[in-house]
PASEBA-1860 file (N, C-alpha, C; in nm, 3 decimals):
! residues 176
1> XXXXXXXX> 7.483/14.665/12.538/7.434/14.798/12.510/7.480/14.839/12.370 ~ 7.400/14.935/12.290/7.426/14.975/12.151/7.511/15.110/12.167 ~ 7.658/15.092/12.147/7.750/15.187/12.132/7.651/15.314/12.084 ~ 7.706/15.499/12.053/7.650/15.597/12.017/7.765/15.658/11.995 ~ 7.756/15.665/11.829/7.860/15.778/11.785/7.780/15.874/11.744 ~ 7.851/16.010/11.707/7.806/16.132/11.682/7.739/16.204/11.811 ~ 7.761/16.202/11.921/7.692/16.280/11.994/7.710/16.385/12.053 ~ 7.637/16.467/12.098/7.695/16.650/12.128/7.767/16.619/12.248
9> XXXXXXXX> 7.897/16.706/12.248/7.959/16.718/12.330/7.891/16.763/12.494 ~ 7.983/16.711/12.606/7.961/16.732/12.756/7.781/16.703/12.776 ~ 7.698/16.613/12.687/7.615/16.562/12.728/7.563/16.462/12.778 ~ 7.514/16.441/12.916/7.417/16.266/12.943/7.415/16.209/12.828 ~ 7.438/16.109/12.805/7.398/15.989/12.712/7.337/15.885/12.746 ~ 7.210/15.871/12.749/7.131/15.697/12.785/7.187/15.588/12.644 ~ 7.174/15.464/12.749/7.216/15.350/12.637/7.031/15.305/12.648 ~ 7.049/15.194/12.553/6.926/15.145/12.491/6.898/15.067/12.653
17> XXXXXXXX> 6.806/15.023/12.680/6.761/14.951/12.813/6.799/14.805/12.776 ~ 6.794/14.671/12.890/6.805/14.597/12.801/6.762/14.496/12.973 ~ 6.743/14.370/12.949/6.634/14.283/13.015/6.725/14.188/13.083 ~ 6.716/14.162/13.212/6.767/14.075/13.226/6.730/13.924/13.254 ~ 6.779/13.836/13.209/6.699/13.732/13.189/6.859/13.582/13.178 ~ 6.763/13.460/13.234/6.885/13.357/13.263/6.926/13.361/13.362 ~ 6.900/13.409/13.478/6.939/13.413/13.616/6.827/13.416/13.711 ~ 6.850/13.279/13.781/6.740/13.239/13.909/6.749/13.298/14.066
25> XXXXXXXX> 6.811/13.372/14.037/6.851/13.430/14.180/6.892/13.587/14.197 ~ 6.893/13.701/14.294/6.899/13.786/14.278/7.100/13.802/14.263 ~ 7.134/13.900/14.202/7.239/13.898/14.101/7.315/14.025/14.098 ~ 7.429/14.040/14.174/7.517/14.201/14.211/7.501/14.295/14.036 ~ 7.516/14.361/14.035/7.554/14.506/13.936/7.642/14.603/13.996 ~ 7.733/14.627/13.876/7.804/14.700/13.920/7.867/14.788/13.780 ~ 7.923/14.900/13.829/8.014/15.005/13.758/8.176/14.929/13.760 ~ 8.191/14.835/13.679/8.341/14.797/13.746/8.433/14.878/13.653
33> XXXXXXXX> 8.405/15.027/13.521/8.468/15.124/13.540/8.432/15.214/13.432 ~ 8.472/15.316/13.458/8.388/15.455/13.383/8.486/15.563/13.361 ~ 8.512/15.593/13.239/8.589/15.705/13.161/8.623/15.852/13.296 ~ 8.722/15.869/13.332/8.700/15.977/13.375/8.670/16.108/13.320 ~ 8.579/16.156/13.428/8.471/16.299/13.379/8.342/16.243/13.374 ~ 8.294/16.061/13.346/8.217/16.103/13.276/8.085/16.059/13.348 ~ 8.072/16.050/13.524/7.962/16.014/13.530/7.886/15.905/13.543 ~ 7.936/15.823/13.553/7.856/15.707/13.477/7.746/15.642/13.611
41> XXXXXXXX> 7.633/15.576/13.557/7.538/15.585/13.654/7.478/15.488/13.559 ~ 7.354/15.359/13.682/7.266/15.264/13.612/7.132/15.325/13.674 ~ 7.038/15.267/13.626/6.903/15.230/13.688/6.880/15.115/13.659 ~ 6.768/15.049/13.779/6.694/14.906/13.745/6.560/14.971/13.733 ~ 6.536/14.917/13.612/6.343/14.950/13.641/6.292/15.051/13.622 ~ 6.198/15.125/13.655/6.198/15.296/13.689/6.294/15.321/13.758 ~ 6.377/15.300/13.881/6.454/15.354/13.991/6.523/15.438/13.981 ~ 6.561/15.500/14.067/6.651/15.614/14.055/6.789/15.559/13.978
49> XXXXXXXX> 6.846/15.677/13.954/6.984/15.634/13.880/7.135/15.615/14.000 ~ 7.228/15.546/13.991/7.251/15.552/14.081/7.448/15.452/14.007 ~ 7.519/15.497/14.123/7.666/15.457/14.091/7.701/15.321/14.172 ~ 7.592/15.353/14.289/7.620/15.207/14.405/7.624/15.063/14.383 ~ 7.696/14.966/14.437/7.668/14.833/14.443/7.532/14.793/14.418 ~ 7.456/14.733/14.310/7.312/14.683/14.370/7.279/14.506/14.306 ~ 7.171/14.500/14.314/7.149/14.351/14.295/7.018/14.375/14.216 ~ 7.028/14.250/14.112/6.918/14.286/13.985/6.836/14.146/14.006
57> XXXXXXXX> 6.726/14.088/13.926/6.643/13.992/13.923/6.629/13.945/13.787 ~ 6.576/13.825/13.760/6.538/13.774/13.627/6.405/13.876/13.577 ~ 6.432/13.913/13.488/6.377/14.026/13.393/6.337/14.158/13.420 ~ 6.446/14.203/13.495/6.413/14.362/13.597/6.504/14.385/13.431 ~ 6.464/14.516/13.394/6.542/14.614/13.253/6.605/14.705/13.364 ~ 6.734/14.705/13.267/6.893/14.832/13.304/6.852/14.915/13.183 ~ 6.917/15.022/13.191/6.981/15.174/13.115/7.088/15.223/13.198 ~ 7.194/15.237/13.155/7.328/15.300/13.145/7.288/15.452/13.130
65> XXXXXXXX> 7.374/15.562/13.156/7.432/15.698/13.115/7.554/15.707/13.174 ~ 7.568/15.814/13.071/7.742/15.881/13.060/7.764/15.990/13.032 ~ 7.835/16.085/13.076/7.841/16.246/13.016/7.967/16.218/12.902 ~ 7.889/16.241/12.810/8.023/16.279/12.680/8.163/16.361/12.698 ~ 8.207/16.316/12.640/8.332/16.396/12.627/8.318/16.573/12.587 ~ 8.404/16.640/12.632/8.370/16.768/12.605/8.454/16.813/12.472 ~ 8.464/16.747/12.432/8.594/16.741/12.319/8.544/16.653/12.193 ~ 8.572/16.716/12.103/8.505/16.642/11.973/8.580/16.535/11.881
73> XXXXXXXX> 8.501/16.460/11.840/8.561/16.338/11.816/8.616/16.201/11.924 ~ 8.579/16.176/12.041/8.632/16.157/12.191/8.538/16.025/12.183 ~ 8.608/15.920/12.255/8.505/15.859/12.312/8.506/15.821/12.519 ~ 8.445/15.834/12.539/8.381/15.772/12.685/8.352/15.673/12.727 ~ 8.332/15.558/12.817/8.300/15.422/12.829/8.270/15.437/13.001 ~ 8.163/15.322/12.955/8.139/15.309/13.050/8.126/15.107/13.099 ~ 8.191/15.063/13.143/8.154/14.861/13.178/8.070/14.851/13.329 ~ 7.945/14.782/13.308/7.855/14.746/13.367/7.945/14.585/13.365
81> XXXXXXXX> 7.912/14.509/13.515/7.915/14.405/13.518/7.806/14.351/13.602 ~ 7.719/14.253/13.541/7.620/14.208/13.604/7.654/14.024/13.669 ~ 7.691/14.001/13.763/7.731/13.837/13.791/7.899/13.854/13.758 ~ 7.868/13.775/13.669/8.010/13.722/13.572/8.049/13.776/13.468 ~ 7.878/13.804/13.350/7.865/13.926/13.244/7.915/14.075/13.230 ~ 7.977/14.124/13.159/8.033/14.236/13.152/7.971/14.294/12.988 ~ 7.943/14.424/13.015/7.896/14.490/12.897/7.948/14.660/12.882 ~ 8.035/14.694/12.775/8.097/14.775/12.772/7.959/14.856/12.705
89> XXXXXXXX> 7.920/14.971/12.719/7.848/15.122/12.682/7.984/15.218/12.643 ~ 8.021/15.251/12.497/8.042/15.348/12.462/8.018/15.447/12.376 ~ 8.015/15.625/12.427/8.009/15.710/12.370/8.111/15.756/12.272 ~ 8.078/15.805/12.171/8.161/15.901/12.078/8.114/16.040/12.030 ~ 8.162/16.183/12.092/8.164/16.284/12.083/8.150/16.291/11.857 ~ 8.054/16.362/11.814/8.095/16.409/11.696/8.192/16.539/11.667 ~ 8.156/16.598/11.586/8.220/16.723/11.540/8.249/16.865/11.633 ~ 8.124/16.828/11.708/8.113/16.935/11.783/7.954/17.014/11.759
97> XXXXXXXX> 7.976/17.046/11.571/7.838/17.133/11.540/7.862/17.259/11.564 ~ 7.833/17.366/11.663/7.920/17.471/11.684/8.053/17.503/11.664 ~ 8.083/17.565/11.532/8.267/17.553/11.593/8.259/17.747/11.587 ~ 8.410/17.785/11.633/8.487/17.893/11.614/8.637/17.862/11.543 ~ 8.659/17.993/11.514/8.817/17.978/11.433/8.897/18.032/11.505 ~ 9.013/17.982/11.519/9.165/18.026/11.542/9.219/18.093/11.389 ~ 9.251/18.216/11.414/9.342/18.241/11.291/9.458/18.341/11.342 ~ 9.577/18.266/11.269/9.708/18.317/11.330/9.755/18.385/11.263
105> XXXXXXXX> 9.835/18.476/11.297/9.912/18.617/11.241/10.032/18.571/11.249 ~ 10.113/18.583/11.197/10.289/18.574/11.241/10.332/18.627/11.167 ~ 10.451/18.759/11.203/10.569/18.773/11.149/10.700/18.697/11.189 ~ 10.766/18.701/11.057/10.907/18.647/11.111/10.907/18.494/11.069 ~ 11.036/18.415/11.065/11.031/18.310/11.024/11.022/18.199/11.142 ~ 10.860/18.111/11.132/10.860/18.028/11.219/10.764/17.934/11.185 ~ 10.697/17.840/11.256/10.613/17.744/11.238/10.479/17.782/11.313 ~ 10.374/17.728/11.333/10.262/17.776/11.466/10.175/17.639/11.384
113> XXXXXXXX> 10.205/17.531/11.455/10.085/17.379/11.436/10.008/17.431/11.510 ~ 9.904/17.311/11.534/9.803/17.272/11.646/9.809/17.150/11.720 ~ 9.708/17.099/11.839/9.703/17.029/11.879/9.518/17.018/11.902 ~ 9.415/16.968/11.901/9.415/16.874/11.747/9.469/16.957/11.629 ~ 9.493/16.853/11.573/9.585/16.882/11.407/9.454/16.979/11.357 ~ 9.537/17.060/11.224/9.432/17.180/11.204/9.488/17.323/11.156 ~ 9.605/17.375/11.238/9.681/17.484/11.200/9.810/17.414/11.164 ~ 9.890/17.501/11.066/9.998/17.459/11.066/10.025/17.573/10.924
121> XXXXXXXX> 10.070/17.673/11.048/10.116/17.834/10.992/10.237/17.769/10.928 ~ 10.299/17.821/10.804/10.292/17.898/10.667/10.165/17.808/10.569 ~ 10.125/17.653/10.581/10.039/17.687/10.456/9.899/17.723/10.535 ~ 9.860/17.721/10.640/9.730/17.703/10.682/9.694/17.790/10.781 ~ 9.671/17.936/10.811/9.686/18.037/10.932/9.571/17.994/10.993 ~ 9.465/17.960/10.964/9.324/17.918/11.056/9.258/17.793/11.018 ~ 9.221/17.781/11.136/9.129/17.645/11.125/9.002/17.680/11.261 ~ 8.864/17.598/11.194/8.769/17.598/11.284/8.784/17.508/11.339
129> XXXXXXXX> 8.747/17.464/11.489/8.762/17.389/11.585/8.583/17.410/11.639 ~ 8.568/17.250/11.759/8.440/17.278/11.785/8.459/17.351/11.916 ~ 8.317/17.430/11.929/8.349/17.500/12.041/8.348/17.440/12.151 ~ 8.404/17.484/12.242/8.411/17.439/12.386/8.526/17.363/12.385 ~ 8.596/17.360/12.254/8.710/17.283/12.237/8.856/17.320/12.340 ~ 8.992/17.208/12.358/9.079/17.250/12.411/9.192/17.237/12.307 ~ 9.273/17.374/12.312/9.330/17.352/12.182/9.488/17.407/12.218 ~ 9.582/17.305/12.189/9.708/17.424/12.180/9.805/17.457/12.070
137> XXXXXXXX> 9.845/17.525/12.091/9.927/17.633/12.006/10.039/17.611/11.993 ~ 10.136/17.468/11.921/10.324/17.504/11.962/10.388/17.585/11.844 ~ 10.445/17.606/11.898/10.542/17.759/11.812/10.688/17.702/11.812 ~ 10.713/17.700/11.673/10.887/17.699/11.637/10.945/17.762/11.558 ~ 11.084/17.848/11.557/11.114/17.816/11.723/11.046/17.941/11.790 ~ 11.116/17.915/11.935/11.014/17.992/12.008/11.010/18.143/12.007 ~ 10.884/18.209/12.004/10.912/18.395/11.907/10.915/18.425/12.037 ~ 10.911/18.584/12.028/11.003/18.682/12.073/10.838/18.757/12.151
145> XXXXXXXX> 10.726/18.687/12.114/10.610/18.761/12.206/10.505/18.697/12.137 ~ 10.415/18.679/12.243/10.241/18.609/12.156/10.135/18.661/12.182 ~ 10.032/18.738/12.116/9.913/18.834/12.193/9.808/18.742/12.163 ~ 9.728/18.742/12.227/9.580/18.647/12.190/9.456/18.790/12.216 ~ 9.402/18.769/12.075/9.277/18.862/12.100/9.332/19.049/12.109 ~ 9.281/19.092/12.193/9.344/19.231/12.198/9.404/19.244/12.400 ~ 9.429/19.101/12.394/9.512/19.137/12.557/9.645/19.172/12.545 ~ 9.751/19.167/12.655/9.855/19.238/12.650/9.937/19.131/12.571
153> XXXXXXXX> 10.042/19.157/12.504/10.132/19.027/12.479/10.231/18.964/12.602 ~ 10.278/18.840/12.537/10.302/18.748/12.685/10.474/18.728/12.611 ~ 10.555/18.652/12.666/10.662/18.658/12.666/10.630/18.536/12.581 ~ 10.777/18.507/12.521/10.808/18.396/12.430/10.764/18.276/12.481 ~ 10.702/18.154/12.416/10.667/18.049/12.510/10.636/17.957/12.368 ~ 10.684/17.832/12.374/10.685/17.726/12.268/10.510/17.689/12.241 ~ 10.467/17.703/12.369/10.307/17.639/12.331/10.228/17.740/12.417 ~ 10.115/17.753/12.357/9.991/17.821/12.379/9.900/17.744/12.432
161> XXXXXXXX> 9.818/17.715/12.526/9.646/17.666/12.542/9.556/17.753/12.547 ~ 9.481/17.754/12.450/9.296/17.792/12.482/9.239/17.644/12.532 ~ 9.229/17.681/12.672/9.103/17.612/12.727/8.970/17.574/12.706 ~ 8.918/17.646/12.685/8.789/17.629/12.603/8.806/17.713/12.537 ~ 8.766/17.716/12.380/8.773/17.790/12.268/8.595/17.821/12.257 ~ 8.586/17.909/12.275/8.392/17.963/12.290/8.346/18.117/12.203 ~ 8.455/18.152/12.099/8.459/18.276/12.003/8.578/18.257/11.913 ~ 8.562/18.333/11.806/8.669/18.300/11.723/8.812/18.384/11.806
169> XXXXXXXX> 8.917/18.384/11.765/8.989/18.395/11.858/9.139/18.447/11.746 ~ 9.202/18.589/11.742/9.323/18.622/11.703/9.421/18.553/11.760 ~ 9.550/18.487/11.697/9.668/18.513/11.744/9.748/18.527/11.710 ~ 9.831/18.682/11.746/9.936/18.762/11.652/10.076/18.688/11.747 ~ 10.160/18.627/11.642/10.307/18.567/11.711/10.390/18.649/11.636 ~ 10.482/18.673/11.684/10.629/18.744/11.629/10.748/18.640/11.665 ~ 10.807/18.609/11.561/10.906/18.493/11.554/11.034/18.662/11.540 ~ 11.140/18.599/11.577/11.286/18.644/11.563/11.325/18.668/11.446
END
């Protein structure tokens, strides 16, 4: 199958179809393993798509899918084994395309990175991320209160997660 980089995040991905041929006898298929999250599913032929044990013929055509990673830059896999043959299908998430920004506020003397790399408060207070992204926040050392957006502030805590990042997004830290 022809690997696929750049592709939109948390989407189906079909691989190219491909023929089977060199085998006189009918011939197991299988998922022998698939990225978790992501789905992974064959068809023979027209047929439905499907995760089950099945058995293929001399020149019945496969297609693979896979749900992408929801996370940008990511890849997914999926290994088909047909007989003895094994054929790895993998996805790679691009940029995202949609992004939002994190931009951080801090008083007081401290640090505020990221996780993906990206922030890294005193030279860099924001960075865009793609959306739907998972992103966290570590703080050194740990401040004295962290507000996200206009909710209440939360008690001191070394790391932050936005779960999915889906709007640009304040965060005011107060270091000691």
């Amino acid at each position: 199958f022809s690997d696929q980089a750049g592709v939109a995040l948390n989407t189906v991905i079909e691989s190219n179809t491909i023929t089977v041929t060199g085998i006189n006898y009918p011939t197991f298929i299988e998922i022998s393993s698939c990225s978790t999250g992501a789905n992974c599913q064959y068809k023979i032929n027209a047929g439905a798509w499907t995760s089950s044990y099945g058995t293929v013929q001399n020149n019945d055509t496969v297609t693979v899918r896979l749900t992408s990673s929801p996370n940008p830059l990511t890849s997914r896999n999926l290994l088909l084994r047909i007989g003895g043959i094994l054929d790895t299908f993998t996805v790679t998430t691009g940029t995202g395309g949609t992004q939002n920004t994190i931009t951080v506020s801090k008083t007081g003397t401290g640090t505020v990175t990221s996780i993906p790399s990206g922030i890294n408060c005193g030279s860099t207070c924001n960075f865009s991320f793609a959306t739907g992204s998972k992103v966290t926040l570590l703080f050194s050392p740990t401040p004295s209160w962290i507000q996200v957006g206009g909710n209440p502030s939360i008690g001191g805590t070394n790391a932050l997660t936005i779960r999915e990042l889906n709007a640009d997004t304040t965060v005011t830290v107060n270091f000691p």
